[in-house]
N, C-alpha and C positions, 0 to 999 in steps of 0.2 A: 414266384420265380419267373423269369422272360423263355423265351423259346432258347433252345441249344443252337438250332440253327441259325436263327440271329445273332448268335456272340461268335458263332462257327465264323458267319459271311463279314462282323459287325468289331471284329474285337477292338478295335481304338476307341470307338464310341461308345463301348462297356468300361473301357479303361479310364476313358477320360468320368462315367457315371460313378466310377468308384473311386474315383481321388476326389471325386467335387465333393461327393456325402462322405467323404470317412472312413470307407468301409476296410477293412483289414483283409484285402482279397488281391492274391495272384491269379490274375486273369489265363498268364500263359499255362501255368500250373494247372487252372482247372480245362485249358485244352487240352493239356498235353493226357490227363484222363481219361477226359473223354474218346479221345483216340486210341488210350489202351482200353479201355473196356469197352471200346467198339471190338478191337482187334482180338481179345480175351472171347469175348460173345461169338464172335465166329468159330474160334476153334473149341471153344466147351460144345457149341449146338455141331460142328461136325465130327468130334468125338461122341457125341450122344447117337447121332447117326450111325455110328461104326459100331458102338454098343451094341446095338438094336440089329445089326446086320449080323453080326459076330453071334448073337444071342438066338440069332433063326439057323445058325449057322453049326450051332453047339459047339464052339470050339471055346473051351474052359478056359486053355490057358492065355491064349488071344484077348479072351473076354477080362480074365483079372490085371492083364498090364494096363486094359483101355482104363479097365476102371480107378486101380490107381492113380492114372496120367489126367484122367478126370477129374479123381478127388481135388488134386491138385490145385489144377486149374480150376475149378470149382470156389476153393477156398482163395485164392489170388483174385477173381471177378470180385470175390464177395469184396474183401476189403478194396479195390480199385473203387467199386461203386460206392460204397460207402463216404467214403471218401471224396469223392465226386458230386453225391447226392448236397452232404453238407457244404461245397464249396458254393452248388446250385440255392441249396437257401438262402445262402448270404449276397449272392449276388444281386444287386442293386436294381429297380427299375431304370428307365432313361427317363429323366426329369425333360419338361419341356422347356423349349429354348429361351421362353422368356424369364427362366425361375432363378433368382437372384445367386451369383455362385458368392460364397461365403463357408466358416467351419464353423459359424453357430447362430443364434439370434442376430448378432448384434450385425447382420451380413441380410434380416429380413428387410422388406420394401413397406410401407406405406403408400395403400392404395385407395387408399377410401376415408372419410371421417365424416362422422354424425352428429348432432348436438351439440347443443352448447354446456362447455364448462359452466358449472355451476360455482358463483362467487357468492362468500358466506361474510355476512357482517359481520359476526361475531365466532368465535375461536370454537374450530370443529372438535369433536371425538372421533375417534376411530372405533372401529365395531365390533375392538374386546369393551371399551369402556358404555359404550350406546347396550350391548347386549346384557352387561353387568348391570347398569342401570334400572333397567326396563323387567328384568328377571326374566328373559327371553332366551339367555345363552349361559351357559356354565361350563367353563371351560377345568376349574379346580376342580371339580366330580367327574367331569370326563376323566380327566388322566388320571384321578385315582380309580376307576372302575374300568379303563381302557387302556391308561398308559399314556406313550407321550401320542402328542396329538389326537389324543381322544378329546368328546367335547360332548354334551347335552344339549340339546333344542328343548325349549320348552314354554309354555303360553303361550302367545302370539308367534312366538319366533317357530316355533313346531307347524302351526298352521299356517306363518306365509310359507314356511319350504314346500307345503303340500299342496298350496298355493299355486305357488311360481310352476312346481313342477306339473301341476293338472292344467293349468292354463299353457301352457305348454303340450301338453299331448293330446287337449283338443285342437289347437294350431294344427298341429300339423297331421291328426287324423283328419281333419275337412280338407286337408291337402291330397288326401288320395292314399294315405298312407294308412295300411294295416296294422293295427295292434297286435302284439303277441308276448308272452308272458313264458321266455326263454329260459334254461338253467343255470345256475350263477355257479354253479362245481361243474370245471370241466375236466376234458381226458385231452392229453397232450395236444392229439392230431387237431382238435380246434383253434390251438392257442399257435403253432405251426402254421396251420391252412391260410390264418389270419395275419402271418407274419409278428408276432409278441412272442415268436418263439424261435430261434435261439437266441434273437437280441435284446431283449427286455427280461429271458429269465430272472431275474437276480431283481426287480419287481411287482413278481409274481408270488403269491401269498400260495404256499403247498400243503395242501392238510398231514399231517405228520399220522394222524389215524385216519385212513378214508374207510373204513366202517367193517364188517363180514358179511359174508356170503350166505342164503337160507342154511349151507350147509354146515355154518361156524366155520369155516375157512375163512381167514381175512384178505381182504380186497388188493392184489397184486398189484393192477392197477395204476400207474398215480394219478393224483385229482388235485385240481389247481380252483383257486375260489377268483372269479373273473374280474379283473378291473376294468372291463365295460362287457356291455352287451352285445357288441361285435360280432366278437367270436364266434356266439352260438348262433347269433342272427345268419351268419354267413353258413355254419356247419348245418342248420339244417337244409339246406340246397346242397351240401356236400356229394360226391359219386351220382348227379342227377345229371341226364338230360334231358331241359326244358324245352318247352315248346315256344318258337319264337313269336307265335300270334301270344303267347302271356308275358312276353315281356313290353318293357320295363315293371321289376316286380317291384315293388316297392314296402317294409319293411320296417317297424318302427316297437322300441319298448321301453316301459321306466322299469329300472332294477336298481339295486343296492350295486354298486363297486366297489372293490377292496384294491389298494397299490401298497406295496411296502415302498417303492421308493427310498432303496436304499442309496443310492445314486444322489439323493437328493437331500440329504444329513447333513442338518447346518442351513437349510434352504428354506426362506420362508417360512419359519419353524412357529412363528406368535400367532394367533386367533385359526381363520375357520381358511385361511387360504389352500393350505396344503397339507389335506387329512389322508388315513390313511385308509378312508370309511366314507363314503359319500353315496348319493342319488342322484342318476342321468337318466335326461330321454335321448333315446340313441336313434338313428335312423340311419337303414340301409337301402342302398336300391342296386338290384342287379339289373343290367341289360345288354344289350347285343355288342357286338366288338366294332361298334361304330364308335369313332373318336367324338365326332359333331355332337353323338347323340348322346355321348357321355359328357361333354363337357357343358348341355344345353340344362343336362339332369345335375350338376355339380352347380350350375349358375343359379337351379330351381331349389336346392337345399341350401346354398348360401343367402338366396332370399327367403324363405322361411327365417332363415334365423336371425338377419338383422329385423326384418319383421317383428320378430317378439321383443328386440330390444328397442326399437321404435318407440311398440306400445305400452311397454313397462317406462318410458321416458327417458332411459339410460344413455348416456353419452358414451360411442364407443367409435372407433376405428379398425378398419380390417388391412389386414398384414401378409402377403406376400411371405410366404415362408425361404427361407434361402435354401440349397440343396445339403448344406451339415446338418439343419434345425429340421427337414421334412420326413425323416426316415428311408429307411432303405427301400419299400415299397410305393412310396407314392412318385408318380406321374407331377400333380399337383395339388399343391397344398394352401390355406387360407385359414391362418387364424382370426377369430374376432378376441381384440381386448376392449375390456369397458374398466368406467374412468372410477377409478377409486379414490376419492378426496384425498383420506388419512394418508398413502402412498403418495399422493401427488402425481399424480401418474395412472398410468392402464394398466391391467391387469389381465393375463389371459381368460378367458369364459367359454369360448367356442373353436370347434376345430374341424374343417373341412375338408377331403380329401377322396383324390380322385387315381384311383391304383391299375386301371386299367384291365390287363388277365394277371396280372400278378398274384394274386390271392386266387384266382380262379384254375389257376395251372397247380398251385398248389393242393388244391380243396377236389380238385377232381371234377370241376363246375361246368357244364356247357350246355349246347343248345343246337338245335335242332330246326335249320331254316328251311321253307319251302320249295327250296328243290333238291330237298334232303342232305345235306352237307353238316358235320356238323363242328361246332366253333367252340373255342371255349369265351367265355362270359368278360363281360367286364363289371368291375365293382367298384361302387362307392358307397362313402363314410360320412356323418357328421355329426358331432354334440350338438343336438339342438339347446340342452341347456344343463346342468349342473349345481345343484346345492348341496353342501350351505354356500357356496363360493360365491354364485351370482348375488347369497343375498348382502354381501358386504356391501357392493354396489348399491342395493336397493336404500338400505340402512343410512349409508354413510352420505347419499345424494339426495336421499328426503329427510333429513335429519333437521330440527330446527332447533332454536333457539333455548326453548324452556327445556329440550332435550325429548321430546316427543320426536313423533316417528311418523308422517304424511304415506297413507299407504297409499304404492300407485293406482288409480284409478280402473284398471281393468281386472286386479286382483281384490278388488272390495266388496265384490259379491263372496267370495271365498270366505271373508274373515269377519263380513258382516257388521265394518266398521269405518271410519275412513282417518283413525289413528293408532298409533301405541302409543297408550300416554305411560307418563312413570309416574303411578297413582298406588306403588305396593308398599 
């Protein structure tokens, strides 16, 4: 969420942040709240006073009208805030001025591009038929033991994803970046803190039994199974303040993500594009409420990760997100797509993003600088990389002729080969 008091001093330029993304918010609506439950807060906390006077005072009957007129107003605060609180999650960060305004993709910029398209002699596969070939990908087993878009990795196809993904989290552990081995069940307030929550509910996987208690009591709870590692990355710095000599922290892990993606039926539905079960290395970094120094640290994980696709030899381009396609939390955003033959075309792979305190106002995050003052945090996001998705790319741009498989060069100590041939 942004500060109250900047949408107080700021409201045209919150107004114009929620028409440019989307967002489904009365701006005036949520002042006119906050004014009553300013105005509510006053007279509950000076009726509370009169209680309290009245109660040294012994006067009975005095004391049960305060407390009625209390209850009251008591129960009116609650819902005002409420009410308020939710208007406050949905409000939007301010995008920065250069960020393309549009209501979706097709409104993102083209900022960058890498490599050369690769031109084939002879008439390509794409990376259901390559992974059928090769006995690497099973997509028929998958949905019959997962469902729709389930899928099997398996022989060579199992070890490049573990592959890609390990050469990947050495990357960017020699980058300064600590490993940690987060929980993929979380409890609301992380999926909230992080902003996936109330707007992506309805892509969030719920466990319908989240377990019992030592004392056979069942788990009250609810519990959400994480579509990245974000969330928890960020909740465990939750209700902390840091100390600014340790910032910039920097933050980094591989887990398993779950997305239902229900939003997304009918989309990209054929091979390993858009599952509903995958493996990312995630990296986070919190640091101080400097803009420069957030944007110096946003420029440092946007190079790590063309970086990897550099050296895996991938052709890819980075894309300026428009203010519909960035979400309601971010500041600034930067996806990378890489070039997928069978598509003819890019594909998204990587996703960059810079939120500023928005998640950190939420998450209860701040810091503590040396002349004691203390701030809340700023935060950033990136995919450094994701399979099986990236490995369509890999697949479908070393793919040759006889229908083997040219493994990239920096991943052949992995597999300890430097092909897939289809020799089964």
């Amino acid at each position: 969420m942004i500060d109250i008091k900047f949408i107080r001093e700021n409201p045209e330029i919150v107004k114009k942040a929620v028409e440019d993304k989307g967002i489904k918010l009365d701006v005036n609506e949520l002042l006119k709240l906050d004014k009553e439950r300013r105005e509510l807060g006053e007279k509950v906390q000076g009726l509370r006073q009169k209680r309290n006077e009245v109660a040294r005072e012994k006067n009975i009957e005095k004391g049960k009208r305060i407390k009625e007129e209390l209850g009251g107003l008591e129960d009116k605060l609650k819902l005002v805030e409420d009410k308020f609180n939710y208007l406050m999650l949905i409000t939007p960060n301010i995008p920065t001025p250069d960020t393309p305004v549009g209501p979706d993709s097709k409104s993102n910029k083209e900022i960058f591009k890498w490599g050369e398209i690769p031109k084939f002699n002879f008439p390509i596969k794409d990376h259901i038929e390559l992974g059928k070939n090769l006995d690497i990908v099973d997509l028929s087993a998958g949905t019959k033991t997962s469902g729709f878009r389930g899928y099997y990795l398996k022989n060579e196809g199992a070890l490049l994803h573990w592959a890609v993904l390990n050469f990947a989290l050495e990357k960017i552990t020699s980058n300064g970046f600590v490993p940690m081995v987060p929980p993929t069940l979380l409890h609301e307030f992380a999926l909230v803190g992080s902003g996936h929550f109330p707007f992506g509910k309805q892509d969030v996987y719920q466990l319908a039994n989240p377990g019992k208690l030592e004392s056979g009591d069942e788990i009250k709870t609810p519990t959400f199974l994480a579509g990245t590692s974000e969330p928890s990355l960020l909740a465990y710095f939750s209700d902390k303040v840091l100390n600014e000599k340790d910032l910039p922290i920097k933050v980094c892990a591989l887990t398993q993500c779950y997305r239902s993606e229900v939003g997304d039926y009918g989309k990209d539905v054929r091979g390993l594009y858009r599952v509903h079960e995958f493996t990312k290395v995630e990296q986070v970094v919190i640091c101080k409420n400097k803009l420069e120094e957030s944007e110096e640290l946003f420029r440092l994980m946007q190079s790590i990760s063309e970086n990897i696709l550099q050296e895996l030899g991938l052709p890819y381009h980075v894309i300026q997100n428009s203010t519909g396609d960035m979400g309601a939390g971010k500041y600034k955003m930067y996806d990378i797509e890489t070039w997928m033959p069978a598509r003819n075309n890019y594909g998204e792979t990587h996703s960059n993003s810079n939120l500023t305190d928005w998640q950190a106002r939420r998450l209860n995050m701040k810091f503590k600088n040396k002349k004691g003052d203390v701030n809340y945090c700023y935060t950033l996001n990136n995919t450094v990389i994701a399979s099986p998705r990236i490995l369509i790319a890999i697949l479908e741009n070393y793919q040759q002729e006889d229908g083997s498989i040219i493994i990239p060069e920096v991943l052949k100590k992995y597999l300890g080969k430097e092909k897939i041939i289809p020799n089964r």
